[in-house]
C-alpha positions in Angstrom: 37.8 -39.5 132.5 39.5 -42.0 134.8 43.2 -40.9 135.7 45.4 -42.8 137.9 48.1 -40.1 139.4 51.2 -42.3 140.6 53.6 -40.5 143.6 56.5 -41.2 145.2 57.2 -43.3 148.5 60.5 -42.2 148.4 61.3 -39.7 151.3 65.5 -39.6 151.7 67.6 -36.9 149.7 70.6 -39.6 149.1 73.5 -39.4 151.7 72.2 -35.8 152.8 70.5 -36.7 155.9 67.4 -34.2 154.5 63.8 -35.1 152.8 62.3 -35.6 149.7 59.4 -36.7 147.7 57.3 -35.4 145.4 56.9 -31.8 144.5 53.2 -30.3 145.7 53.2 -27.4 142.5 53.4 -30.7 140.0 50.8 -32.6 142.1 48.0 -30.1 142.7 48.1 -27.7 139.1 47.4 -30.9 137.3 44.8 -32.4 139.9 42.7 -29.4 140.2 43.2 -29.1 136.5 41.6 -32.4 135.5 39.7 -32.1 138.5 37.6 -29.2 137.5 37.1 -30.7 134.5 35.5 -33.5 135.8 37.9 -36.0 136.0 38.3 -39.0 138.3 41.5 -38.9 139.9 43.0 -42.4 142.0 46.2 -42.0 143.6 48.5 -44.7 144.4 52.1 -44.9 145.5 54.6 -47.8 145.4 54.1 -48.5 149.4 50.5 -47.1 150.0 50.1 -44.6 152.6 51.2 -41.2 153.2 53.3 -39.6 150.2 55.9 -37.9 151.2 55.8 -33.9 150.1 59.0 -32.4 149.6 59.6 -30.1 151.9 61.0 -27.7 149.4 57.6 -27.6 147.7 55.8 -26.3 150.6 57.8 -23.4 151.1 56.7 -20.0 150.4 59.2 -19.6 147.7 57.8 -22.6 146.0 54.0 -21.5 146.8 51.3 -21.4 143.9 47.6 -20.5 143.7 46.9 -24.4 143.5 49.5 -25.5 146.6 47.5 -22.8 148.5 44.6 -24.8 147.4 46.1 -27.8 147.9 47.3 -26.5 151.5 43.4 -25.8 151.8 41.9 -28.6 151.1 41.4 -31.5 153.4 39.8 -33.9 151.3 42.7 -33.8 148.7 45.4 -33.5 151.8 43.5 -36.6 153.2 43.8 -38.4 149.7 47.6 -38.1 149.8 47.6 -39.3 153.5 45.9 -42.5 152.5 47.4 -43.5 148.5 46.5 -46.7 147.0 49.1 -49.3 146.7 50.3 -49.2 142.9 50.2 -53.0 142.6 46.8 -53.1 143.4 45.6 -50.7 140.6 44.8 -52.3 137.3 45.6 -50.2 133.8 42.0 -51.5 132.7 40.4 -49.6 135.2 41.8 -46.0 133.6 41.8 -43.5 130.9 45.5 -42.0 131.5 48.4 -42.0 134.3 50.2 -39.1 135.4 53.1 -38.9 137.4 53.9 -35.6 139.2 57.8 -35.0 140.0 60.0 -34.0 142.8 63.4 -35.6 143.1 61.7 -38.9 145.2 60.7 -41.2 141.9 64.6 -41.0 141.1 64.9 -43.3 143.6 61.9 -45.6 144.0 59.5 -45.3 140.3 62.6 -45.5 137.9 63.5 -49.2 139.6 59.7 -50.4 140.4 58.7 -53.2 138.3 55.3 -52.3 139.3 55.3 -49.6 137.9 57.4 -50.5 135.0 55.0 -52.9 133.9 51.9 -50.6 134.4 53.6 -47.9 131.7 54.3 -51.1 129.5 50.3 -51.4 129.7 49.1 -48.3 129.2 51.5 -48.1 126.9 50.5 -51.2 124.8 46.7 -49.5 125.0 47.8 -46.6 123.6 46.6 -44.6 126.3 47.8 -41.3 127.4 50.9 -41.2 129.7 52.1 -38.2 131.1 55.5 -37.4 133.2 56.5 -33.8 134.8 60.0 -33.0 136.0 61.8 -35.4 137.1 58.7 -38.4 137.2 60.1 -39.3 132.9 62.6 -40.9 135.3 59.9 -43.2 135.9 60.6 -44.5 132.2 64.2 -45.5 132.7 63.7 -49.0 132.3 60.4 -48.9 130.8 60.4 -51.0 127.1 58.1 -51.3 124.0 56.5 -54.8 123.2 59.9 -55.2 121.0 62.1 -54.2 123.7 63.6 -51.3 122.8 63.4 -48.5 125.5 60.0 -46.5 125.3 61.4 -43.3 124.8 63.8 -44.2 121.6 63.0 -42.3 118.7 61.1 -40.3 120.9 60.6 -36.3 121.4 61.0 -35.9 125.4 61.7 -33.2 128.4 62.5 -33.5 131.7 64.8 -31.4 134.2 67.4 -30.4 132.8 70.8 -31.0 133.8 71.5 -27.3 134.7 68.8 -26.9 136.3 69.9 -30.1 138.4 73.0 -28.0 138.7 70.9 -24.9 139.7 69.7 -26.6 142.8 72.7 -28.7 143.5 71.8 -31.8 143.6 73.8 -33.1 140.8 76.5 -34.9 142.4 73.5 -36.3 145.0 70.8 -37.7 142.6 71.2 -41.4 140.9 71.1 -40.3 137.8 70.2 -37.2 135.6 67.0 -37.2 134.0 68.1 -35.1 130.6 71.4 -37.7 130.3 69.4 -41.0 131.0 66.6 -39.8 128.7 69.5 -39.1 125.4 70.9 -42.1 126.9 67.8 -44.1 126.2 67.3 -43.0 122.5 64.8 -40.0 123.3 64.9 -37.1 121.0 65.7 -34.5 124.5 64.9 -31.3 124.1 64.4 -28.1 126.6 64.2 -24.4 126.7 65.9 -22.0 129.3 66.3 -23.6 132.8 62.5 -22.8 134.9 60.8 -22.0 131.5 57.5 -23.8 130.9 57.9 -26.7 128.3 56.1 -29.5 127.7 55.8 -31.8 124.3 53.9 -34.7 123.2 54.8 -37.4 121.1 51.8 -39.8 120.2 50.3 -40.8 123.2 53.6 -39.9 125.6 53.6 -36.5 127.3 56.5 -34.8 129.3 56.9 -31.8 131.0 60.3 -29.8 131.7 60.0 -28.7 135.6 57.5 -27.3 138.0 56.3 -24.5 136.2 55.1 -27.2 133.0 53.1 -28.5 135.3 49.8 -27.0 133.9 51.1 -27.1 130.3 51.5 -31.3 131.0 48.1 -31.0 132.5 46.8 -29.7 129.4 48.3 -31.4 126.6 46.6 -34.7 128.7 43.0 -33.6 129.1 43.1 -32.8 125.1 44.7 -35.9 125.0 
């Protein structure tokens, strides 16, 4: 199993003057996931380089059994110091992509035509594409061969718009994830706000929030 895992390059929080990116709970349950099970994991961001971590993810509060492996590991802290640059990955080249959240791909993945067109391929292979959080906002502009949105006619998560609320970050983000995703035609659904969620629909998988994380991780390796 080949899996390309696609992060953020995005780093600012908006007008706040504090940092994002991606979110290390959503990032390192599904790589050690598919990495136990063998899998071959690339990882690539829009710029190359260091991904930025969100610093709220590498709190205590937000701490995991896998971010303390994560925190423990220097060949996978080394991998995220030195990503791939997206454009130079080609679909052909991979079984599946997976795109770990954090509020950073609100900003960069949901307007990279790089990355819009690499969903569009795996898409068009019917391969496996899988989104936790807030990375389904990866798929706002991301069509089907006929041009309709991807996620039309859809069943979908993502973070909801309470818990957007929760952390309050509503009035700061682009965009809300659960209102561009009903906006786009998807079939949105969710359970209570930090429940673990996830749902597949053909050969699309989505995740609610951090803590679907694993359940994304899963659905993709049966996948």
């Amino acid at each position: 199993m080949k899996i390309l895992f696609v992060l953020t390059s995005h780093d600012k929080l908006g007008d706040t003057g504090e940092k994002t990116g991606f979110w290390v709970e959503e990032f390192a349950n599904p790589y050690y996931t598919l990495l136990d099970k063998g899998a071959v994991i690339t990882i690539a961001t829009p710029k190359g380089g260091a991904a930025p971590i969100d610093p709220s993810s590498d709190s205590p509060d937000a701490a995991t059994k896998d971010t303390e492996r994560f925190n423990n590991d220097a060949e996978a802290k080394e991998r995220i110091a030195n990503t791939k640059v997206l454009a130079d990955m080609n679909p052909d080249d991979f079984d599946a992509v997976f795109y770990p959240g954090g509020h950073g791909p609100l900003w960069d993945l949901a307007n990279d035509q790089t990355s819009i067109a690499l969903i569009e391929k795996f898409n068009s292979q019917e391969k496996p594409i899988a989104f936790v959080c807030h990375a389904p906002a990866a798929l706002k502009s991301v069509k089907n061969a006929d041009g309709t949105p991807i996620v039309r006619g859809k069943k979908v998560t993502g973070f909801t718009n309470t818990e957007e609320e929760a952390v309050g970050l509503t009035n700061v983000v682009p965009f809300l994830v659960e209102d561009m995703l009903i906006e786009n035609g998807g079939i949105y659904s969710k359970k209570e706000d930090w429940a673990s969620y996830a749902i597949q629909d053909g050969n699309l998988i989505t995740g609610q929030n951090p803590a679907s994380s694993e359940l994304v991780a899963e659905l993709l390796l049966k996948k």
